[in-house]
C-alpha positions as CSV (number, residue, x, y, z in Angstrom):
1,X,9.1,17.8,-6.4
2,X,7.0,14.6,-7.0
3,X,3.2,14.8,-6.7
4,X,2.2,13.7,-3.8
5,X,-1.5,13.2,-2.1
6,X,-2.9,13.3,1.2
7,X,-6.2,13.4,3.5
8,X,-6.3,15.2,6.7
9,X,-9.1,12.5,8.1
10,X,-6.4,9.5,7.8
11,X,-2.8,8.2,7.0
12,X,-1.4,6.1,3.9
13,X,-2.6,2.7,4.3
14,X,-4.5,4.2,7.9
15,X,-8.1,3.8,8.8
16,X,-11.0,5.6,6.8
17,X,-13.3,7.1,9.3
18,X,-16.8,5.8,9.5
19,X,-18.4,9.3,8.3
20,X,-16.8,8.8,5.0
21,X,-18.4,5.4,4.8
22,X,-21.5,4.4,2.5
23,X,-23.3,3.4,5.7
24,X,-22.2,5.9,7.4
25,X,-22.3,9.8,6.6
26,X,-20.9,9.0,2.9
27,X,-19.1,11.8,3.0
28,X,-15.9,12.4,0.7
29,X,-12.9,12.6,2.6
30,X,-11.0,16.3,2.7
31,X,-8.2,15.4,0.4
32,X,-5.0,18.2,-0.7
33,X,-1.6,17.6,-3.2
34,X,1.0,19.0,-4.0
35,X,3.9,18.5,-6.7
36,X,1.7,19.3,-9.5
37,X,4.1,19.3,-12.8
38,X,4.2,22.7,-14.2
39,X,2.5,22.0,-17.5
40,X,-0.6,20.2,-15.5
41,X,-3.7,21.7,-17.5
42,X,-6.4,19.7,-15.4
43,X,-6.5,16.8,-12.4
44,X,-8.4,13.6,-12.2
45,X,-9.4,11.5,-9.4
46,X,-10.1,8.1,-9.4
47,X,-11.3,5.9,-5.9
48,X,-11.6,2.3,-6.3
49,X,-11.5,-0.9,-3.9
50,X,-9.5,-3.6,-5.3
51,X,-11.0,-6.0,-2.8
52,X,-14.4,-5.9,-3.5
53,X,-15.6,-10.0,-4.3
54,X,-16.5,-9.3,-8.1
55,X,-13.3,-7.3,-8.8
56,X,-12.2,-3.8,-8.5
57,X,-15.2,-1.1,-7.7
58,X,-15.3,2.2,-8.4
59,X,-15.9,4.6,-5.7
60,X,-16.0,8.2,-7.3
61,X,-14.1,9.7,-10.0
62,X,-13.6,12.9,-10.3
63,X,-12.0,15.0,-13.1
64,X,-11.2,18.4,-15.3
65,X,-10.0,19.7,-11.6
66,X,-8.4,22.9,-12.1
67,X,-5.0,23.1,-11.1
68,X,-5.4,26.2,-9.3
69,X,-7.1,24.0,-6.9
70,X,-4.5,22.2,-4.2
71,X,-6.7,19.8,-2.6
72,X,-10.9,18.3,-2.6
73,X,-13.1,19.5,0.6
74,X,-14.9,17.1,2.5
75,X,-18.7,16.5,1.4
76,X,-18.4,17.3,-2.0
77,X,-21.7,17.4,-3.3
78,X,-23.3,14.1,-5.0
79,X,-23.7,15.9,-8.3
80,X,-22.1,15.9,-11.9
81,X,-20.2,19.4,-11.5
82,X,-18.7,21.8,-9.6
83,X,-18.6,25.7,-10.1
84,X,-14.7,25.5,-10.5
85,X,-14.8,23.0,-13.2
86,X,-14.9,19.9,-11.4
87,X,-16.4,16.8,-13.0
88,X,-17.8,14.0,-11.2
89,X,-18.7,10.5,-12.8
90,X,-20.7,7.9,-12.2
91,X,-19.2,5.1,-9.7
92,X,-20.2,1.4,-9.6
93,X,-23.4,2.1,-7.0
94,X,-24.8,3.8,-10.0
95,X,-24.7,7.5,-8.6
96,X,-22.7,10.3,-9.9
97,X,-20.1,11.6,-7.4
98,X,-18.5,9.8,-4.2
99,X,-19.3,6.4,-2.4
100,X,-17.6,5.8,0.5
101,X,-16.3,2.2,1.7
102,X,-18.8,-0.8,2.2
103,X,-17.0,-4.0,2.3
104,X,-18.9,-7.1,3.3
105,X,-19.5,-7.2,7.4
106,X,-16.0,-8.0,8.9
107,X,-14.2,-7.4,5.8
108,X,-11.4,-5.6,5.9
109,X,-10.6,-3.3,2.3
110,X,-8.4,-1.3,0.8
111,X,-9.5,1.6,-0.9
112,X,-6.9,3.5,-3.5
113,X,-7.5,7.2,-4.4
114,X,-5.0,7.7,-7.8
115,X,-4.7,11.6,-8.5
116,X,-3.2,12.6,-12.1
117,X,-2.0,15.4,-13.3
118,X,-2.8,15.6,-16.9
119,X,-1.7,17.9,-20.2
120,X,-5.0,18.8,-20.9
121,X,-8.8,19.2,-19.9
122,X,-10.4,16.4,-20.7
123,X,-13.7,16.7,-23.2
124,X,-15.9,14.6,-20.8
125,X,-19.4,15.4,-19.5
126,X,-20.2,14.7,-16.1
127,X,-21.5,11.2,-15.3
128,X,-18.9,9.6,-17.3
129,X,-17.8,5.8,-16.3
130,X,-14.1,4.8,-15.5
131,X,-13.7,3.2,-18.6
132,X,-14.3,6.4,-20.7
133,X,-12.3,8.6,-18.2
134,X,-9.3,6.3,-18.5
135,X,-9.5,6.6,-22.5
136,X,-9.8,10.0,-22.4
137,X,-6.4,10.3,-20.0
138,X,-4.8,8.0,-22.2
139,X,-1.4,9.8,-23.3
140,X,-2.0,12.9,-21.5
141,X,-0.7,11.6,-17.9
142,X,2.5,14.0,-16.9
143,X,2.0,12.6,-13.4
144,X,0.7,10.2,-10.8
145,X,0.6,9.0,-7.3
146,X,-1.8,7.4,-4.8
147,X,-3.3,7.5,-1.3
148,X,-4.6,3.8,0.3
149,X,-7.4,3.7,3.0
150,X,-8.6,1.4,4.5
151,X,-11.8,0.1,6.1
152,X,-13.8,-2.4,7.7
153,X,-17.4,-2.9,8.3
């Protein structure tokens, strides 16, 4: 079975509610997988918009996500870990954990979560940058798949 991902607040390629928005309640979205290879030691999140005017912008990355875990809860708190393990890094507004959409007024974006299922826990601390948690994945990917959002201001 392939890995797949999914959010109970909206479709592939469907509308992200307005609570999940910056300007809005900038709450994550409620987020669940399945498909997880069998030799998965840890997950890592990463949400960016590829539309954003200066080039792709991080939204939240989150990582060392246990794979006894199937799926993110809404609201996960803006902090740099969880009690289960979770890691959060820092995303391009400069905070640690989740920033919902905020495209330009009457923009339309896309915004692309990309799970991975990895062959090892990653030695990260929390507040890491995208950069660093894409070295530190480097050759330890056993899987991969993605869930586009999108939103307009």
């Amino acid at each position: 079975m392939a890995l797949t991902l999914q959010s109970d607040a909206f479709s592939d390629r469907g509308e992200i509610p307005k609570k999940h928005a910056y300007q809005g309640d900038d709450r994550s979205p409620p987020l669940r997988w399945s498909g997880v290879p069998e030799k998965t030691k840890a997950l890592a999140l990463i949400m960016e918009d590829p539309d954003a005017p200066s080039g792709t912008f991080v939204h939240w990355l989150a990582y060392n996500i246990p794979v006894t875990e199937a799926g993110l809860e809404e609201g996960m708190e803006h902090r740099g870990d969880k009690t289960e393990g979770t890691l959060q890094g820092q995303n391009d507004f400069g905070e640690v954990g989740y920033g919902g959409p905020k495209p330009p007024s009457g923009e339309k974006h896309r915004y692309v979560f990309k799970l991975f299922a990895l062959d090892a826990r990653l030695d990260l601390e929390p507040g890491v940058d995208k950069e660093t948690l894409e070295r530190a994945m480097q050759g330890h990917t056993l899987a991969q798949t993605e869930l586009v959002g999108t939103f307009k201001s």
